[in-house]
C-alpha positions in Angstrom: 15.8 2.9 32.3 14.1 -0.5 32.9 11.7 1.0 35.8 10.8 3.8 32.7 9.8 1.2 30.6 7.7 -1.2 33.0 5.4 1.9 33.7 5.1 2.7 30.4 3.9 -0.9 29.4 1.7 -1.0 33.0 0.5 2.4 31.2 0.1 0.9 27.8 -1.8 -2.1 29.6 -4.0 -0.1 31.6 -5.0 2.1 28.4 -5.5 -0.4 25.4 -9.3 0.9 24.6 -7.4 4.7 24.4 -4.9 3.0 21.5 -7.4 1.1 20.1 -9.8 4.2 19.4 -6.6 6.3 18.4 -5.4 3.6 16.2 -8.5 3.6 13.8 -8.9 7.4 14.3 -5.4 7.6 12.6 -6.3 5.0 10.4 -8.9 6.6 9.0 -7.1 9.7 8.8 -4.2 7.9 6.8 -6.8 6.3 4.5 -8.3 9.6 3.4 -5.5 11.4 3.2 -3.7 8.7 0.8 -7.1 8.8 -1.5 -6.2 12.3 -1.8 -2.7 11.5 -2.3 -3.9 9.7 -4.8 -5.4 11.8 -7.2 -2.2 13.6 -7.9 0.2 11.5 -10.5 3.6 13.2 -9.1 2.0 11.7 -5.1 0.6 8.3 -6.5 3.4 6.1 -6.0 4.1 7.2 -2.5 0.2 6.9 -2.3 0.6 3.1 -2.7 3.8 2.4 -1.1 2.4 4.2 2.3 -1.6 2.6 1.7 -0.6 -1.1 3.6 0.2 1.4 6.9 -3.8 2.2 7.7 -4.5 -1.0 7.3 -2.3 -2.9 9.5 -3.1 -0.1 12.3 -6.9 -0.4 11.9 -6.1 -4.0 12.1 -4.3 -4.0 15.3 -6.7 -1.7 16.9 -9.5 -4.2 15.6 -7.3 -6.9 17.6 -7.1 -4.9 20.5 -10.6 -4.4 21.0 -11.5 -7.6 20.2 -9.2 -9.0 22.6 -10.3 -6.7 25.3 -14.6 -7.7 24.0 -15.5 -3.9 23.2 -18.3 -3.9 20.7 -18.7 -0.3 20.5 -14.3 -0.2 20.1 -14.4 -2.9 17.6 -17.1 -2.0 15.4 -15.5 1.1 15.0 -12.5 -0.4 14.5 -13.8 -2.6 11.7 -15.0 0.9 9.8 -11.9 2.1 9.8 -10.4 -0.8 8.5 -13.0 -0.7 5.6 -12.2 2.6 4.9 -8.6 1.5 5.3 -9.5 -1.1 2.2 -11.4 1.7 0.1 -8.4 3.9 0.2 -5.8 1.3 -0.6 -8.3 -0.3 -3.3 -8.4 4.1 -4.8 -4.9 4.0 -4.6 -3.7 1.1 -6.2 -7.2 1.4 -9.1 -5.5 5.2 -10.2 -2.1 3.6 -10.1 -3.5 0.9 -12.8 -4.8 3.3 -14.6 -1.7 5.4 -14.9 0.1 1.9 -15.9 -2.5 1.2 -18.3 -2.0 5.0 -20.0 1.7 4.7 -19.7 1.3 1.6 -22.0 -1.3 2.8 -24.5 0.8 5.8 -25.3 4.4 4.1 -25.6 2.1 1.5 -27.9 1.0 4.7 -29.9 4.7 6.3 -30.0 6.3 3.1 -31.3 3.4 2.7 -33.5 4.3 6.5 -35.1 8.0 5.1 -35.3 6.9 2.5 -37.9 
């Protein structure tokens, strides 16, 4: 078990660029399809509860490639973690909003009560 795991950190070693490029790929995957996510009200709160997870693996592929001094890795990790940002910052704007509704109408029923 223990030789299984030393190759697969040798492997890991030997292939960070790979995970770095992966790791925003994903991200940006993740992002957009939490934006989407998003737009529905019954998927917006597991829209912002999953929205930190793009972000922290943009930001460790951003780590990664700086670490290893890839421009071409790095800058594309940095766009994914901007697009990482934009869909958190969609997610958690519509999930204000829906707050904000939620509040004017329970304002409006008690107001109707009176």
């Amino acid at each position: 078990m223990r030789d299984k795991v030393l190759t697969f950190l040798k492997y890991v070693q030997g292939n960070l660029l790979f995970i770095s490029k992966w790791s925003a790929i994903t991200a940006i995957v993740l992002a957009l399809i939490i934006s989407a996510m998003s737009l529905s009200i019954p998927l917006l709160p597991y829209a912002v509860k999953l929205s930190l997870f793009p972000v922290l693996l943009s930001a460790g592929g951003w780590s990664i490639a700086n670490a290893r001094k890839a421009k071409t890795k790095r800058l594309f990790a940095i766009l994914a973690l901007w697009i990482s940002l934009g869909g958190v910052f969609v997610s958690h704007l519509q999930y204000q909003r829906l707050l904000v509704a939620y509040q004017m109408q329970k304002q409006a029923h008690q107001n109707e009560q009176k």
